[in-house]
N, C-alpha and C positions, 0 to 999 in steps of 0.2 A: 504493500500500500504506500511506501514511504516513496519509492518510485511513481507510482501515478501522480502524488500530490507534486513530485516536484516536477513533471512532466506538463503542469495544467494550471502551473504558476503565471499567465498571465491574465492583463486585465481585461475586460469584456466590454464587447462597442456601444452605441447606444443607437437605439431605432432611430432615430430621431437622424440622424447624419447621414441613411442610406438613402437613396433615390430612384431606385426601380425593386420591387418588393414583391414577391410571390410567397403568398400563403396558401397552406395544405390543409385542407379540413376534411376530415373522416369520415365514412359514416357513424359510427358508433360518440362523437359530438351532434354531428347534425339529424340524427333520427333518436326517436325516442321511441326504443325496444319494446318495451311493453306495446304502446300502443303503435307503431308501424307508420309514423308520422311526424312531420319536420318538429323542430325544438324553434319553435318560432321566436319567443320570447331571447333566448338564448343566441339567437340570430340576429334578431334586433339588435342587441346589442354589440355581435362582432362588430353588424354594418354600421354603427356608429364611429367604432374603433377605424376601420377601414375610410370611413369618410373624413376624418380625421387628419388621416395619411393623404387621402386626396388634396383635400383641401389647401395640407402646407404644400402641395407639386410634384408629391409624389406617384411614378407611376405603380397602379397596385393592380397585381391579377392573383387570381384565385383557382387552384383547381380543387375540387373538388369530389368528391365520390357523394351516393345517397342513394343514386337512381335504380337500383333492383332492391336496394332498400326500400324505398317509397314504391315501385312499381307493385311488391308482389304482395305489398297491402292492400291495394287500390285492386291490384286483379284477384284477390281474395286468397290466396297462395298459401298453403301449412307452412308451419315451422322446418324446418328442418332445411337439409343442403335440397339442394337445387338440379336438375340436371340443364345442361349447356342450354338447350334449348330454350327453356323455362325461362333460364337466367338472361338469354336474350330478350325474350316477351317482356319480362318485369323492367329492362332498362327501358325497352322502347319503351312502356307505355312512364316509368318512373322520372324519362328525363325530360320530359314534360313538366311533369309537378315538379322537377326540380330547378330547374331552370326559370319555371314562374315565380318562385320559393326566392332564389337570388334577386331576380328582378324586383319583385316587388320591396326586397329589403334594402336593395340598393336606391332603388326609385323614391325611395321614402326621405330621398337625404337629397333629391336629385342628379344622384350618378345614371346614368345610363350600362347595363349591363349587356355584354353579348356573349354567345355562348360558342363554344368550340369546342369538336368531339374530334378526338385522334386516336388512333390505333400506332403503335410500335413502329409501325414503316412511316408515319410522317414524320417520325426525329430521326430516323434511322436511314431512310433512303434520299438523297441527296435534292433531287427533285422538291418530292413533297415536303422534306425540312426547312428549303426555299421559300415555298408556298404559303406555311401555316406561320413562320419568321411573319413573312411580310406580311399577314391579317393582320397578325398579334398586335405586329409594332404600328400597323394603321393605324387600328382601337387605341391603342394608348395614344399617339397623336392627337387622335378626338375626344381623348380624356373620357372613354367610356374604361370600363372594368371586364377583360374578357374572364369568363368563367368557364374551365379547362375542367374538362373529365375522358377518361379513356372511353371510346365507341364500342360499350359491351355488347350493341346488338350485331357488331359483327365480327369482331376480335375473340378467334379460339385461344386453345392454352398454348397452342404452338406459336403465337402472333400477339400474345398480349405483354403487358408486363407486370401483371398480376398486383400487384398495389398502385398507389397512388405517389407512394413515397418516391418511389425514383423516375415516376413519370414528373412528379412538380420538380424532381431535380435537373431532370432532360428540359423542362418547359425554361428552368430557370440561364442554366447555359446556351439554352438557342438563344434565347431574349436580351441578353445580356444583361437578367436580373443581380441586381450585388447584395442580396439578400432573400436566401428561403426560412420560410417559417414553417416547420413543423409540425402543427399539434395535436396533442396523444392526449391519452388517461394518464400521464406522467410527466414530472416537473425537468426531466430532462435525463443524461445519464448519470448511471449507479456503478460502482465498481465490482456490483454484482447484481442480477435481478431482486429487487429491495422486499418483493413481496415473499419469497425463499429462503433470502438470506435477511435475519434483524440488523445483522454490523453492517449490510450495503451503503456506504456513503457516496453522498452527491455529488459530481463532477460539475462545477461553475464553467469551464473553458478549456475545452481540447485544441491548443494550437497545430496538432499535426496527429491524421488518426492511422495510430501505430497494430501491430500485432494484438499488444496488449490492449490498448482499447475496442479492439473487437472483438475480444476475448471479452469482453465483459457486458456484450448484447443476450439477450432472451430471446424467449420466444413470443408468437403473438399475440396482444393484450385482450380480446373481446373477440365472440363467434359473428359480429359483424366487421371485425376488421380483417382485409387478410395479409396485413401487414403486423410486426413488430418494429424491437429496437434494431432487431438485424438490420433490417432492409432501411429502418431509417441510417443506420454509420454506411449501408450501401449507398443510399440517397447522397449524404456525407461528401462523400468517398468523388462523385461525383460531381456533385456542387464545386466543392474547393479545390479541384482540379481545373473547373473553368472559372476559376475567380469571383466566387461566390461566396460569401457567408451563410453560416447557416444555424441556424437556432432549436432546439426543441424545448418545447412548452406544456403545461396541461393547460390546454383548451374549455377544460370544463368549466372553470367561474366566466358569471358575465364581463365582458369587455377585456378580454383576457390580454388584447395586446397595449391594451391602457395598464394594466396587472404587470407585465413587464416593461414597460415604461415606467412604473412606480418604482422597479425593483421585486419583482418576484420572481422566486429560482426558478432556473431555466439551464439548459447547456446550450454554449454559444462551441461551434468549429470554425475554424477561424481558418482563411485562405492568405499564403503569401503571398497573392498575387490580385489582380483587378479584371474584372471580365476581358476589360478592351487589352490588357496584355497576354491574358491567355491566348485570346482569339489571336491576336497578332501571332503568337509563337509558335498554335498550330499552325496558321496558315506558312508561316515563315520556314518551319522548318519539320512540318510531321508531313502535311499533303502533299504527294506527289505531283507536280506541274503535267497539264495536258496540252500544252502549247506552251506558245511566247506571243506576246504584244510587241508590238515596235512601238515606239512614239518619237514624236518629232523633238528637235530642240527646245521649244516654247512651254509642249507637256513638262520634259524632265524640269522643267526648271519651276513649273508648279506644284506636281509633284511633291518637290522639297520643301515647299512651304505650306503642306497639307492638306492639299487639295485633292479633288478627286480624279482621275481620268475619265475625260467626255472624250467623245468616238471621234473628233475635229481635233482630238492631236495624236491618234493612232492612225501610222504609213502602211503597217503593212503586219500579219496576224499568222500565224503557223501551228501548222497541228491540228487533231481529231478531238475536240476539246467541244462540249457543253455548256449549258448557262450554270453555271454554282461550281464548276472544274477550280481549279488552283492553273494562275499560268504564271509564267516569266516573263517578268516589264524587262527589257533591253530600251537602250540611247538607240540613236546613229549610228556609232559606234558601236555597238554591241557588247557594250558594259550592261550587265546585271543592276536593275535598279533596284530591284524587290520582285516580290510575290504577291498574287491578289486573285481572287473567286470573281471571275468574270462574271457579270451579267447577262451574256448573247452565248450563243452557242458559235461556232463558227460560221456555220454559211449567213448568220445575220449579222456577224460582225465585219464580214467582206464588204454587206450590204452597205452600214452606216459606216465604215470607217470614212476619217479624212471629212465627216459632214457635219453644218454646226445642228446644233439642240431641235430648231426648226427643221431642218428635212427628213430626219428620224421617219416621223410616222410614213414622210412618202414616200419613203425609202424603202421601208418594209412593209406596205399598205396596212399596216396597224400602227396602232400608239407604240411608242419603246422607251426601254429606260435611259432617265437622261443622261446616267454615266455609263461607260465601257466598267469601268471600278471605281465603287465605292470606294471613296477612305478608309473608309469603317471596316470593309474588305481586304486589306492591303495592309504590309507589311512591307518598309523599305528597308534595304539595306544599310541605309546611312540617313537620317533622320525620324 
């Protein structure tokens, strides 16, 4: 024990300082067992906590689970496990009522909620990770609240990822959320499961999650969850690899993230890093390049002062490369400027290259994006 305390010796961040926030809420919070129905009262007041976070310009998304929960009350459904099928029916008909359930307690503050359903291949497959990126970060744009749940009615066991925990940790690394919020039936982690063992003491702040601290996950808390502590230090494990903070909480008092804002235990994992440096590093240095960009003198020299490349300072484009690929920015010269996830696939970037902002659409007879690479995309070698 004397090794974990010294291992967990730092100090812990404050809500209040992050700016893009994803919270994970349960079923077993937001449904009341006994009766097979939202915990409305108890939701009122997250959405206060969460309006809150809007308010000061925070972006806030929410994934949540509920929906075969709420559904297989509603279609009348016994207790007991489910078979797949079933458990399809109850989400269709569940994320209905659950999705109104959000809306209406977001509405009640004037957020606008919208709702988004993914399966495993929208973070996974390169394409749709693109796809569900650019809603997400719309919504936030527009300062609504998107509200994230895995698509049970079509996701088997082969294709899903079976909690919520490491899908809100996938949502939070696509998004470049700099903080996930976890909350359980538990005040955070224990140096051993607390309800097993009476000496289990509380973990305040895992700055880096070692052998040992995942040695000291359980198993999972409630027959509506099918997540544990495991899968949250998986969740962890994930998060703070793309630059992400992460927190676990008990969700169960009202206003629970005003409750840690006060100062109420919680375990904080702490990232050494920042989403937009993660993301730079993969791009920079794990993605393999499916091409090269050329750019003309004018580009490189924007470029360097952190701009984006638009397709009016790209000469000339090589390689069997995609829209979301990794390529190689070269000069003139053929110096290596960096690395970046192109926008176009190839034959559209033959289209627009060398064209300013305006000929785009008549160029490809559709709308197109106004950069060849994002900034935000991109990774240089030297700035």
């Amino acid at each position: 024990m004397s090794q974990a305390k010294t291992d967990v010796s730092q100090s812990a961040p404050l809500i209040s300082q992050f700016r893009r926030i994803v919270i994970k809420v349960g079923s077993a919070l937001l449904v009341d067992r006994a009766r097979g129905r939202a915990r409305h009262g108890w939701l009122a007041a997250l959405a206060e906590d969460i309006a809150e976070l809007h308010g000061r310009g925070a972006d806030v998304q929410v994934v949540s689970s509920g929906a075969i929960a709420l559904g297989r009350t509603l279609l009348g459904m016994p207790a007991g496990a489910l078979k797949l099928e079933e458990s399809q029916a109850a989400a269709a008909v569940g994320q209905i009522a659950l999705a109104r359930t959000w809306a209406e307690a977001l509405g009640h503050h004037g957020i606008t909620a919208g709702q988004i359903l993914v399966t495993l291949a929208d973070t996974e497959e390169r394409q749709r990770y693109l796809n569900a990126r650019a809603t997400i970060g719309r919504l936030l744009d527009m300062r609504a609240v998107p509200v994230i749940n895995e698509n049970d009615t079509v996701a088997t066991s082969e294709i899903r990822y079976g909690d919520n925990d490491r899908l809100a940790a996938r949502v939070a690394t696509m998004t470049g959320a700099d903080l996930l919020v976890l909350f359980s039936d538990i005040d955070g982690l224990y140096t051993a499961p607390p309800a097993s063992d009476p000496s289990a003491e509380h973990i305040p702040v895992v700055p880096r999650i070692t052998a040992q601290i995942e040695a000291m996950a359980g198993g999972a808390a409630s027959e509506l969850s099918r997540g544990g502590m495991t899968t949250k230090i998986e969740a962890g494990k994930i998060a703070v690899s793309g630059g992400t903070h992460m927190l676990i909480a008990d969700g169960r008092p009202k206003n629970p993230l005003a409750a840690i804002a006060n100062g109420a235990r919680c375990t904080w994992f702490l990232s050494a890093s920042t989403p937009a440096t993660a993301r730079k590093t993969w791009i920079g240095g794990t993605l393999e390049p499916r091409g090269v960009v050329h750019v003309d003198a004018g580009a490189a020299r924007a470029l360097m002062t952190g701009a984006s490349l638009l397709p009016v300072g790209v000469s000339k484009v090589e390689g069997e490369f995609q829209r979301g690929d990794a390529v190689v920015i070269r000069d003139a010269a053929g110096t290596e400027l960096g690395r970046g996830l192109v926008a176009y696939d190839i034959a559209e970037a033959r289209l627009v290259l060398g064209k300013p902002s305006r000929e785009i659409e008549a160029a490809l007879g559709h709308p197109g994006q106004a950069e060849m690479i994002h900034r935000d995309d991109m990774a240089l070698v030297i700035g």
